[in-house]
PDB file of N, H, CA, C and O in Angstrom:
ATOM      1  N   UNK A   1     -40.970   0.358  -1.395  1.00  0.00           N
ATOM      2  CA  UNK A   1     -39.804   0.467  -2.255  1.00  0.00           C
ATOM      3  C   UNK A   1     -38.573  -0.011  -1.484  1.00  0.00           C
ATOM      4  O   UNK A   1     -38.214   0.618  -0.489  1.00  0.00           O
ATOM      5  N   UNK A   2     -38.000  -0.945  -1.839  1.00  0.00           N
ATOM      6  H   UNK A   2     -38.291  -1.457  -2.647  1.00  0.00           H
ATOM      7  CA  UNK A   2     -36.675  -1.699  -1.737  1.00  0.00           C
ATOM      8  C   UNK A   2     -35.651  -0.693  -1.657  1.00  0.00           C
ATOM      9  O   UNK A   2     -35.514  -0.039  -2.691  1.00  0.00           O
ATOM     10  N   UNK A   3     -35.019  -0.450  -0.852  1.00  0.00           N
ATOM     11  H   UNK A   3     -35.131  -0.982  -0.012  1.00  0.00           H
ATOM     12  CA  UNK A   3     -33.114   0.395  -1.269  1.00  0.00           C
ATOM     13  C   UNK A   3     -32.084  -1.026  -0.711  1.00  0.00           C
ATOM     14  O   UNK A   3     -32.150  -1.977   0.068  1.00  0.00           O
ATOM     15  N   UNK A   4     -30.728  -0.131  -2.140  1.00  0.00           N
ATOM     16  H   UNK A   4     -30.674   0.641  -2.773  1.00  0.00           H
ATOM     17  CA  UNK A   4     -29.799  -1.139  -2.076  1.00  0.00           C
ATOM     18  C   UNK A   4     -28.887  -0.506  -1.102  1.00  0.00           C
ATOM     19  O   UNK A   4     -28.476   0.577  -1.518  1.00  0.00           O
ATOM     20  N   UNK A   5     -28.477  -0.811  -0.034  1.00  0.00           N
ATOM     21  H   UNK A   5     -28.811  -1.692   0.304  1.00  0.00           H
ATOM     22  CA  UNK A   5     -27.024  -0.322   0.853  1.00  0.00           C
ATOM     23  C   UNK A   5     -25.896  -0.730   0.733  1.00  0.00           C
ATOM     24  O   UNK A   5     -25.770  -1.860   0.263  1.00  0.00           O
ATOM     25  N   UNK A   6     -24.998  -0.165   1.013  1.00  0.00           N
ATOM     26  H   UNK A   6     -25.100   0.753   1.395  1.00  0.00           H
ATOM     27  CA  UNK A   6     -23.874  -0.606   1.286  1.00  0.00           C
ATOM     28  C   UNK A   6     -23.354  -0.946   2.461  1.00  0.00           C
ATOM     29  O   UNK A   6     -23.109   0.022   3.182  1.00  0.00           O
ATOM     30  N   UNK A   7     -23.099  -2.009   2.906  1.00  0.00           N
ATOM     31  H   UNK A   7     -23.298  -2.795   2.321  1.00  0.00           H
ATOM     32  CA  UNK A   7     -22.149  -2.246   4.119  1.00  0.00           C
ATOM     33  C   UNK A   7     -20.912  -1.575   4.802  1.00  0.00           C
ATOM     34  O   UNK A   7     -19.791  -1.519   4.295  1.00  0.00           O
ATOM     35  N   UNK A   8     -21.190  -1.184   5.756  1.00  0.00           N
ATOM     36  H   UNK A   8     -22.101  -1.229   6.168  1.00  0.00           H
ATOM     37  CA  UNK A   8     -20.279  -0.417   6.240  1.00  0.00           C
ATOM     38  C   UNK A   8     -18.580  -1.469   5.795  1.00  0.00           C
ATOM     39  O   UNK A   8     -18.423  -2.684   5.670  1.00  0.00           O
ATOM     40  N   UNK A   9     -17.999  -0.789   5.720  1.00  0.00           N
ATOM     41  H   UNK A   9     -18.126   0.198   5.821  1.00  0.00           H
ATOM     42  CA  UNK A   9     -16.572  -1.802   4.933  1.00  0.00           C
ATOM     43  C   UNK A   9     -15.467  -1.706   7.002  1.00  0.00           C
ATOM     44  O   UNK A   9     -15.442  -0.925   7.953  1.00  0.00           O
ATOM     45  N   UNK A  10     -14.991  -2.666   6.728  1.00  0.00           N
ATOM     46  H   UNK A  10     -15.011  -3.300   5.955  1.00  0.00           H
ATOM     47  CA  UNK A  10     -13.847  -2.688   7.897  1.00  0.00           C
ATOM     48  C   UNK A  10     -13.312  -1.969   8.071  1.00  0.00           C
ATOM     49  O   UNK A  10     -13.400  -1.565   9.230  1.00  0.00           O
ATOM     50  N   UNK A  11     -12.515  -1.345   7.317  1.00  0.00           N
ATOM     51  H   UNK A  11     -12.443  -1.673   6.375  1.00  0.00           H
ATOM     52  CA  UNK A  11     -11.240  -0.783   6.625  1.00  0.00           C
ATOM     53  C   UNK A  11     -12.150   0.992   7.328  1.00  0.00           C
ATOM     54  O   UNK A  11     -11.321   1.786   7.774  1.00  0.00           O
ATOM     55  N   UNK A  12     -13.102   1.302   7.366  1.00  0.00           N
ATOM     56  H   UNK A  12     -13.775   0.657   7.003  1.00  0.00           H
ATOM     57  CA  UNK A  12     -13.871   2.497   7.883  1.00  0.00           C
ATOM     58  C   UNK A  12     -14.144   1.964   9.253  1.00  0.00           C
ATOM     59  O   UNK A  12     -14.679   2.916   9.821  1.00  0.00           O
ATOM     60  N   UNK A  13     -14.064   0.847  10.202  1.00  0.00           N
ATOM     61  H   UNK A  13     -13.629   0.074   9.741  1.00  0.00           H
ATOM     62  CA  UNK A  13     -14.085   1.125  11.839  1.00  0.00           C
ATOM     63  C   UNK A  13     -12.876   1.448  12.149  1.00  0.00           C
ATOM     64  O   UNK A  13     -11.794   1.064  11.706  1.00  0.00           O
ATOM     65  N   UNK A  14     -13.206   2.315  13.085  1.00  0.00           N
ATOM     66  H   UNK A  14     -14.085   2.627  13.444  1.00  0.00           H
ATOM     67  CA  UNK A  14     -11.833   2.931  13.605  1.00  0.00           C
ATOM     68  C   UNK A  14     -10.852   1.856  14.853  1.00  0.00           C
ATOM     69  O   UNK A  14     -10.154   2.310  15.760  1.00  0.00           O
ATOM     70  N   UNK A  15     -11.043   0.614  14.587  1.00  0.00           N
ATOM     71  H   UNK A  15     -11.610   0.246  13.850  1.00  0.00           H
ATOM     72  CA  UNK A  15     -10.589  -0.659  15.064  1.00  0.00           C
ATOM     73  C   UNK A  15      -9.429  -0.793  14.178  1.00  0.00           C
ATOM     74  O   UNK A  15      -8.230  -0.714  14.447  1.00  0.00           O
ATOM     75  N   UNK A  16     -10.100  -1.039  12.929  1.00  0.00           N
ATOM     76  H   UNK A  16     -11.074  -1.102  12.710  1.00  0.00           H
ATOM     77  CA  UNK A  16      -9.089  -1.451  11.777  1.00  0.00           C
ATOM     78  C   UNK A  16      -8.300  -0.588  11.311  1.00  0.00           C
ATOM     79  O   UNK A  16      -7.861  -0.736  10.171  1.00  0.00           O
ATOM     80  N   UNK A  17      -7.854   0.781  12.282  1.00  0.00           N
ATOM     81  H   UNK A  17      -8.211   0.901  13.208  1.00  0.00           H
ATOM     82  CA  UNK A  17      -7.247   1.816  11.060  1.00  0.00           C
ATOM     83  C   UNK A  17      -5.622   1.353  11.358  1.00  0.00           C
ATOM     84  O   UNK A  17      -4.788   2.050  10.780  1.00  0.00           O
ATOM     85  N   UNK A  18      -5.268   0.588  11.942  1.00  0.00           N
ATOM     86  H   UNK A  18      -5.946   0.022  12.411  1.00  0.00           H
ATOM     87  CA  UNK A  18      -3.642   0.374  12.194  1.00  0.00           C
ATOM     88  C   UNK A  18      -3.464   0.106  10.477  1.00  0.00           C
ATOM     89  O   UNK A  18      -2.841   0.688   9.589  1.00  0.00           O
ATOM     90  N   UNK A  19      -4.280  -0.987  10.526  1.00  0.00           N
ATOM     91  H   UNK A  19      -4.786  -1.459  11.248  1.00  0.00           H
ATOM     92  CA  UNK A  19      -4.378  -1.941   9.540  1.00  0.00           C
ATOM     93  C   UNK A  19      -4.313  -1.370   8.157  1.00  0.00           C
ATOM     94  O   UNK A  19      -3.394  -1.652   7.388  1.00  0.00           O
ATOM     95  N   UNK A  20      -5.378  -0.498   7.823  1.00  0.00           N
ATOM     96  H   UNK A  20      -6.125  -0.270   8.448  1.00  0.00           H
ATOM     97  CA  UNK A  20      -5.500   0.339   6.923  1.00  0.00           C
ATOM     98  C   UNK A  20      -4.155   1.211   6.335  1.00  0.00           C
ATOM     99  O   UNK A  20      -3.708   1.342   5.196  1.00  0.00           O
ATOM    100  N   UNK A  21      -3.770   1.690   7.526  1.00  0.00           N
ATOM    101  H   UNK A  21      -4.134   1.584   8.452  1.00  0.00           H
ATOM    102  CA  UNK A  21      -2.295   2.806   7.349  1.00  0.00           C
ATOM    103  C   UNK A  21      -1.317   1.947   6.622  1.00  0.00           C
ATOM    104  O   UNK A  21      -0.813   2.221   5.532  1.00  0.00           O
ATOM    105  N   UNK A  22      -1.033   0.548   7.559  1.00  0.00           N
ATOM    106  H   UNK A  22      -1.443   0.326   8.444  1.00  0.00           H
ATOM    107  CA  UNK A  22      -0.224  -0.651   6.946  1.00  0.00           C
ATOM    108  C   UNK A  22      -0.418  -0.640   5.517  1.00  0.00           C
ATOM    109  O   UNK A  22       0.418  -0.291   4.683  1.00  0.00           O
ATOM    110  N   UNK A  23      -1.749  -1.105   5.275  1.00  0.00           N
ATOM    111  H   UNK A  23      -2.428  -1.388   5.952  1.00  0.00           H
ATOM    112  CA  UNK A  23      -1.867  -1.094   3.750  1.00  0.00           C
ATOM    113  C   UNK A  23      -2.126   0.052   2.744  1.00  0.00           C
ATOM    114  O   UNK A  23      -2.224  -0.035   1.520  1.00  0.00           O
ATOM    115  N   UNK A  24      -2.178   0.694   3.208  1.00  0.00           N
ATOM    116  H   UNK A  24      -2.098   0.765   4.202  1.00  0.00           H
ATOM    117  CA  UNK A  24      -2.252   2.092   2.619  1.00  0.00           C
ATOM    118  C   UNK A  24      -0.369   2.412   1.637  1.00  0.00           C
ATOM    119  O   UNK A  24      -0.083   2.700   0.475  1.00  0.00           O
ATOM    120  N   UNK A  25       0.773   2.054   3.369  1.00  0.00           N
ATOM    121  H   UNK A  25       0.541   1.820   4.313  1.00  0.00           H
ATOM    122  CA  UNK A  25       1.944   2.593   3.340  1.00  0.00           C
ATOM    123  C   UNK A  25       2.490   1.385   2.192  1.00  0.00           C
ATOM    124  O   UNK A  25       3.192   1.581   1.201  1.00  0.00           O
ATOM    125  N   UNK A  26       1.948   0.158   2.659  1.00  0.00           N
ATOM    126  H   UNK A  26       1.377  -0.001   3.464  1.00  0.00           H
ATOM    127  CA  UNK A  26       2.153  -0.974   1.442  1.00  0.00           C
ATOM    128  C   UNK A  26       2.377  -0.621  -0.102  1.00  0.00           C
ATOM    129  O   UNK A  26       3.274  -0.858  -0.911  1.00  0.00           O
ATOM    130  N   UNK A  27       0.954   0.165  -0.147  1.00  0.00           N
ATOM    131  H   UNK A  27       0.225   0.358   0.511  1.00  0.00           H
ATOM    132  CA  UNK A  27       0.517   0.416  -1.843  1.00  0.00           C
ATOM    133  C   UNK A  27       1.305   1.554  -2.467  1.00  0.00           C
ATOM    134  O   UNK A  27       1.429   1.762  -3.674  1.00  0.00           O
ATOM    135  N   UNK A  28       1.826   2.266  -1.457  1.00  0.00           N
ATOM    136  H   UNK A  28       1.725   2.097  -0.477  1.00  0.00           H
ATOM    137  CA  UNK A  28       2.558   3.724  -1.960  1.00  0.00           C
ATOM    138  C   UNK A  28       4.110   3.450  -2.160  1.00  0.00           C
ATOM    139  O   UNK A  28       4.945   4.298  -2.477  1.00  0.00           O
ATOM    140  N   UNK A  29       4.355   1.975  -1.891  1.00  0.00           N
ATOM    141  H   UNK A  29       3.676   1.286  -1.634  1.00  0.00           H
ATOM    142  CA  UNK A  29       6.057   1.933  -2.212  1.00  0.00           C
ATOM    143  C   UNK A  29       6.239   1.022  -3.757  1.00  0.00           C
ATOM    144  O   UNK A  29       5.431   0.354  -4.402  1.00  0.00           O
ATOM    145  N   UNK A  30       7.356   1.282  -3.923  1.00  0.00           N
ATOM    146  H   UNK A  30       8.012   1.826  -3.399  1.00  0.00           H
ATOM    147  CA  UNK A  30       7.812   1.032  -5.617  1.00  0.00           C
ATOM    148  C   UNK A  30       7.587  -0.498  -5.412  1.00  0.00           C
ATOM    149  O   UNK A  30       7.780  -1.070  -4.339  1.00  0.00           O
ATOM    150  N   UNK A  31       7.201  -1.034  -6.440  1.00  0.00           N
ATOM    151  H   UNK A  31       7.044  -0.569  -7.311  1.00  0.00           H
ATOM    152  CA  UNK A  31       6.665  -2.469  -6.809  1.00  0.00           C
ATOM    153  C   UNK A  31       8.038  -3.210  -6.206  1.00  0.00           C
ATOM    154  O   UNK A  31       7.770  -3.685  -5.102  1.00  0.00           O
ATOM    155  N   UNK A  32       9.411  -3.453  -6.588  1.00  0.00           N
ATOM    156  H   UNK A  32       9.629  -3.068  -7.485  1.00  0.00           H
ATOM    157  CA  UNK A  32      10.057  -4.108  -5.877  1.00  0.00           C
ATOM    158  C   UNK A  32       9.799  -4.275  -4.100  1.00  0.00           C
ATOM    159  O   UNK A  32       9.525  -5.365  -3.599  1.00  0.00           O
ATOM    160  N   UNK A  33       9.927  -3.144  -3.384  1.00  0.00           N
ATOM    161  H   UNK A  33      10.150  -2.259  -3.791  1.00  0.00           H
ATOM    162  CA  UNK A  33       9.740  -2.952  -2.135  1.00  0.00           C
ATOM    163  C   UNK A  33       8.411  -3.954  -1.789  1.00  0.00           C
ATOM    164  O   UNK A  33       8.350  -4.703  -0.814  1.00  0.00           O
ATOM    165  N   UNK A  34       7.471  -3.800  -2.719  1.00  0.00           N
ATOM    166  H   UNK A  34       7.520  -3.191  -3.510  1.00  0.00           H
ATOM    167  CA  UNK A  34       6.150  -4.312  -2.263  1.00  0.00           C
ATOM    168  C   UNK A  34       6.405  -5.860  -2.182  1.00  0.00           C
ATOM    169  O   UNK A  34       5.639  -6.535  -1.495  1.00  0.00           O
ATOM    170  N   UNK A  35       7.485  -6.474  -2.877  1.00  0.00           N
ATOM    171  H   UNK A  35       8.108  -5.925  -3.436  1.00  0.00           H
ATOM    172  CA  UNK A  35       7.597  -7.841  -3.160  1.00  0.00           C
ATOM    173  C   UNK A  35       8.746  -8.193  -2.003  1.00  0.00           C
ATOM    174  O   UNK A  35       9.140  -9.307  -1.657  1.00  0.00           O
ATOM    175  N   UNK A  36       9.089  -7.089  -1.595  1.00  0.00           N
ATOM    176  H   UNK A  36       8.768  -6.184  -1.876  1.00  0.00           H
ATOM    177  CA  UNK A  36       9.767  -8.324  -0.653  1.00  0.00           C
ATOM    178  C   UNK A  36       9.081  -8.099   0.401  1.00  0.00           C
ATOM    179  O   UNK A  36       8.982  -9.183   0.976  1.00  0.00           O
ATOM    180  N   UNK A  37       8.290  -6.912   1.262  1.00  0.00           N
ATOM    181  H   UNK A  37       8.370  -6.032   0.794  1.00  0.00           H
ATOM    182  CA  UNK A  37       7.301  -7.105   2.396  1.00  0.00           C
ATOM    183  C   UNK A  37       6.324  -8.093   2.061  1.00  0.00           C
ATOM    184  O   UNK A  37       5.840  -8.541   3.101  1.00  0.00           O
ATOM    185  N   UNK A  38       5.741  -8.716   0.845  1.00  0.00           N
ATOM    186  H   UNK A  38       6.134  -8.353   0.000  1.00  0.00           H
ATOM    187  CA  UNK A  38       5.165  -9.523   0.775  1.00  0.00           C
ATOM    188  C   UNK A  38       6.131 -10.582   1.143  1.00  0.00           C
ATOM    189  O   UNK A  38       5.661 -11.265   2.053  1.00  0.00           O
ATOM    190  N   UNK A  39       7.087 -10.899   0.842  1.00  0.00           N
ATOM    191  H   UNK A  39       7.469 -10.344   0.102  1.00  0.00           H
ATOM    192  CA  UNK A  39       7.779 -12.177   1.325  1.00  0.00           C
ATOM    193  C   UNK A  39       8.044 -12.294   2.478  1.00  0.00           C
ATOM    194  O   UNK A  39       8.299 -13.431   2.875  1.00  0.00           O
ATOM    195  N   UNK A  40       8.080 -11.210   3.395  1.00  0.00           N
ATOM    196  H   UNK A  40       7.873 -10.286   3.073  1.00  0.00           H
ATOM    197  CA  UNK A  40       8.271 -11.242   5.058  1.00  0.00           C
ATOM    198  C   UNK A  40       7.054 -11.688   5.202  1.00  0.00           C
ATOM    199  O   UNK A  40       7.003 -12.832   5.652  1.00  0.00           O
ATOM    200  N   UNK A  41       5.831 -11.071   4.925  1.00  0.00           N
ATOM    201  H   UNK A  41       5.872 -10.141   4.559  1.00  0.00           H
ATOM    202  CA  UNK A  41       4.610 -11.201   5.429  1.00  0.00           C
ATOM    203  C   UNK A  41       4.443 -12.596   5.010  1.00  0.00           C
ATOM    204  O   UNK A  41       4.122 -13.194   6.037  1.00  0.00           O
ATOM    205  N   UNK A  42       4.492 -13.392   4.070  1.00  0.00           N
ATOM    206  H   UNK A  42       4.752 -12.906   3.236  1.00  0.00           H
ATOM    207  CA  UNK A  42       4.307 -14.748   3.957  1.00  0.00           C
ATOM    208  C   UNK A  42       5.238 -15.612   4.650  1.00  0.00           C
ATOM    209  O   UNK A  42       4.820 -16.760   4.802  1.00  0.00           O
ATOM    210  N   UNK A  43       6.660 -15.305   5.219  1.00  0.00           N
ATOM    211  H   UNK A  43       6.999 -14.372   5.096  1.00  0.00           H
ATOM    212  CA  UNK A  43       7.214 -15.956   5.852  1.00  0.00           C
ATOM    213  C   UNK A  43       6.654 -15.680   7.039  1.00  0.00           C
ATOM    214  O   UNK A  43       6.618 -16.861   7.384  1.00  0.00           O
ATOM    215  N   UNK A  44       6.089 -14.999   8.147  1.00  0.00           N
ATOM    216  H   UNK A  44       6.118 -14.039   7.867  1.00  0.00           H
ATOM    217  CA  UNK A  44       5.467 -15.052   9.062  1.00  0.00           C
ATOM    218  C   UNK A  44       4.386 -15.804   8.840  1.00  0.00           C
ATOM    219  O   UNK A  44       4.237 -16.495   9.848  1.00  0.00           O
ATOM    220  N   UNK A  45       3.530 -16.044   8.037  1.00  0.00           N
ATOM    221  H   UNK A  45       3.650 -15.482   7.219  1.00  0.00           H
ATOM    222  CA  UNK A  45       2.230 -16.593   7.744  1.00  0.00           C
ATOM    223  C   UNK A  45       2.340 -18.167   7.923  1.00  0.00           C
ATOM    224  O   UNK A  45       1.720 -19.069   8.485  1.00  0.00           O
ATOM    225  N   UNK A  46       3.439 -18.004   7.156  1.00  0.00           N
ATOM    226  H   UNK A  46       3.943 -17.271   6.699  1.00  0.00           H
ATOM    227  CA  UNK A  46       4.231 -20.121   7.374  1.00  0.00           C
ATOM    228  C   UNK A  46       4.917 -20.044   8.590  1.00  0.00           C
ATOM    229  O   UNK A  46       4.508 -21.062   9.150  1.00  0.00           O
ATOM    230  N   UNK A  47       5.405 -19.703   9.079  1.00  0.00           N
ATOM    231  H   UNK A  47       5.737 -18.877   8.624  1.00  0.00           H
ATOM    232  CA  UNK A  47       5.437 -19.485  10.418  1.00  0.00           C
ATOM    233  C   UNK A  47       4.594 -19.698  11.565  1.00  0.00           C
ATOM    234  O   UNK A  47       4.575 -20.547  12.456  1.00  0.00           O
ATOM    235  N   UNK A  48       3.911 -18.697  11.293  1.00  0.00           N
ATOM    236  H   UNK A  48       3.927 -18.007  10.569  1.00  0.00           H
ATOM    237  CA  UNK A  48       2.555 -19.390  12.128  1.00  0.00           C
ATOM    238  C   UNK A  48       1.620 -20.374  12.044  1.00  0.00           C
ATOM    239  O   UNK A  48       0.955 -20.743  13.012  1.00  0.00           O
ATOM    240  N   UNK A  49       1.510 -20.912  10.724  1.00  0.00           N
ATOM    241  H   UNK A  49       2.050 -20.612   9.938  1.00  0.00           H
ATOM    242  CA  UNK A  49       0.834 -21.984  10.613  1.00  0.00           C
ATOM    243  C   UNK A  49       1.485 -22.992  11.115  1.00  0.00           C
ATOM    244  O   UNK A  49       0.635 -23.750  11.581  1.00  0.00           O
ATOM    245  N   UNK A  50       2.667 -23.474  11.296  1.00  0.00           N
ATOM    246  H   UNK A  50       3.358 -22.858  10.917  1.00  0.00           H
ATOM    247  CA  UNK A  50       3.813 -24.412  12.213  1.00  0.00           C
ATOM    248  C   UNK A  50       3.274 -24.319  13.447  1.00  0.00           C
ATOM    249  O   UNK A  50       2.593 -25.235  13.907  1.00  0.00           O
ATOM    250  N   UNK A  51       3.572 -22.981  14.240  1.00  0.00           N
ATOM    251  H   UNK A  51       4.125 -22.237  13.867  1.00  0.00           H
ATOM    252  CA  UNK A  51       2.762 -22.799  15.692  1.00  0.00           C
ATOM    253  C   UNK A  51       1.780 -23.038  15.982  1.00  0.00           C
ATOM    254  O   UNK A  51       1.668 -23.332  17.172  1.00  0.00           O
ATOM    255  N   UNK A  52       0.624 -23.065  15.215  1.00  0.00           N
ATOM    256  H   UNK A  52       0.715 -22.827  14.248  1.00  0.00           H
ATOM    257  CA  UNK A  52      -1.092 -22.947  15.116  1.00  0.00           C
ATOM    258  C   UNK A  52      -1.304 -24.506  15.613  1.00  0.00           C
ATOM    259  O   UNK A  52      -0.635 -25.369  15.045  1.00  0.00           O
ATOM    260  N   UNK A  53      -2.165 -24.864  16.595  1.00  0.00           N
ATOM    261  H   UNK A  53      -2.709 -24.163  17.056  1.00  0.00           H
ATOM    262  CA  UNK A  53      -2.531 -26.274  16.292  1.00  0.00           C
ATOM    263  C   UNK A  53      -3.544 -26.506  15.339  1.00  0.00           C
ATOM    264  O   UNK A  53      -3.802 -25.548  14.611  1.00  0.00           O
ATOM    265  N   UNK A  54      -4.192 -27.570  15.165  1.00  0.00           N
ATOM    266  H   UNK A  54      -3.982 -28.348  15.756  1.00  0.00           H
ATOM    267  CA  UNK A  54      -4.912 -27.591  13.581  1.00  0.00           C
ATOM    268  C   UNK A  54      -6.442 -28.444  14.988  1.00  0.00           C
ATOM    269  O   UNK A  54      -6.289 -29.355  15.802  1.00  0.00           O
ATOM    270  N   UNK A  55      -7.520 -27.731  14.719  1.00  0.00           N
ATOM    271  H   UNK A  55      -7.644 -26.991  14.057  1.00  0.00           H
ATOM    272  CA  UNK A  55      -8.810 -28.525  14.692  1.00  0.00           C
ATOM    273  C   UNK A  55      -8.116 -29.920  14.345  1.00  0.00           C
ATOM    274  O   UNK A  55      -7.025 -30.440  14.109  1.00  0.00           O
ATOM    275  N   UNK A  56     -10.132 -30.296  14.533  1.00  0.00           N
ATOM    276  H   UNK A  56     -11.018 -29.874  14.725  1.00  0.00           H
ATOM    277  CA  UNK A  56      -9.708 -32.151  14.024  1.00  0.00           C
ATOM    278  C   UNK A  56     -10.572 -31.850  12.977  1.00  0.00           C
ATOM    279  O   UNK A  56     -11.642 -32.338  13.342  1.00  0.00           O
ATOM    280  N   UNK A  57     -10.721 -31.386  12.001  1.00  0.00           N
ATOM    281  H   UNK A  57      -9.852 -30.989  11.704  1.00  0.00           H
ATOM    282  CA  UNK A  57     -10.961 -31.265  10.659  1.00  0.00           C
ATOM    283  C   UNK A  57      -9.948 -31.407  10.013  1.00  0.00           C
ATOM    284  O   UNK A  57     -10.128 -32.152   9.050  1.00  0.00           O
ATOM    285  N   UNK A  58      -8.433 -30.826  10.155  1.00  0.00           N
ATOM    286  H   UNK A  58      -8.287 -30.220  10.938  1.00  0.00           H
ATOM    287  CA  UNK A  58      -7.408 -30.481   9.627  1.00  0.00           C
ATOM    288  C   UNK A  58      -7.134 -29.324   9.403  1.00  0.00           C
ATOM    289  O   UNK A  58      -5.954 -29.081   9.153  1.00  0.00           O
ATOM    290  N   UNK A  59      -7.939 -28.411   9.411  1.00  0.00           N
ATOM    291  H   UNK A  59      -8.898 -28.609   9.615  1.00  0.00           H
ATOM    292  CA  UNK A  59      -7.561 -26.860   9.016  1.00  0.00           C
ATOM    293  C   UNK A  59      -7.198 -26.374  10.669  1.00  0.00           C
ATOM    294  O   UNK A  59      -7.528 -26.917  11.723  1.00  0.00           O
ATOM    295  N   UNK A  60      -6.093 -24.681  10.327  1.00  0.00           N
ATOM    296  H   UNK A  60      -5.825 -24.240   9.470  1.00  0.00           H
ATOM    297  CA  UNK A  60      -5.875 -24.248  11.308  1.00  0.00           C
ATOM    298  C   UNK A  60      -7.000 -23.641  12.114  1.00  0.00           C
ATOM    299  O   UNK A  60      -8.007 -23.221  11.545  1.00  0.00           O
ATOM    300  N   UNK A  61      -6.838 -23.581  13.551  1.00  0.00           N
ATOM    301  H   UNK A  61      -6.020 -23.922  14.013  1.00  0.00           H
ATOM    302  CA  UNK A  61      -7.896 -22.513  14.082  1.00  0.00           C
ATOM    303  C   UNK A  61      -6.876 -21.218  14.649  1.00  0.00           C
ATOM    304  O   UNK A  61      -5.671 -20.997  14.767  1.00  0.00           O
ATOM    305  N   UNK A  62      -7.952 -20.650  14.866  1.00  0.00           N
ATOM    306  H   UNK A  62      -8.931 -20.830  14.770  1.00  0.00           H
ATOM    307  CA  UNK A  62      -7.779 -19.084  15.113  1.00  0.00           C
ATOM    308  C   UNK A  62      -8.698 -19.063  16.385  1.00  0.00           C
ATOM    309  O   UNK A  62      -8.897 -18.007  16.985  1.00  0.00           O
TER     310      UNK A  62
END
C-alpha cells in the first residue's frame, strides 16, 4: 500500500524562521502598509539585479 506525504515545507526549518516572522509581520499590517514594503522590497530586487553579474545564458546567477 502506497501513502501520500507531505513534504516537510521551508517555512517549518528552523533556518527559515527569520523569514517566516518577516512574512508573517508582512500579512498582519493594513493593505496600504503592505504596498509600500512591497515597493521597497522590489526596489531592492532591481537593485540587485544591476549588481548581479548575469551567466552567459543571460539570466542572473545567485
Amino acid at each position: 500500500m502506497s501513502a501520500i506525504r507531505e513534504q516537510r515545507a521551508k517555512w517549518q526549518d528552523p533556518g527559515f524562521y527569520q523569514e517566516r516572522e518577516a512574512i508573517d509581520a508582512f500579512l498582519a499590517l493594513p493593505v496600504e502598509q503592505r504596498k509600500v514594503v512591497r515597493e521597497v522590497i522590489m526596489a531592492f530586487a532591481r537593485a540587485g539585479e544591476v549588481d548581479e553579474p548575469s551567466g552567459t545564458d543571460g539570466r542572473k546567477t545567485r
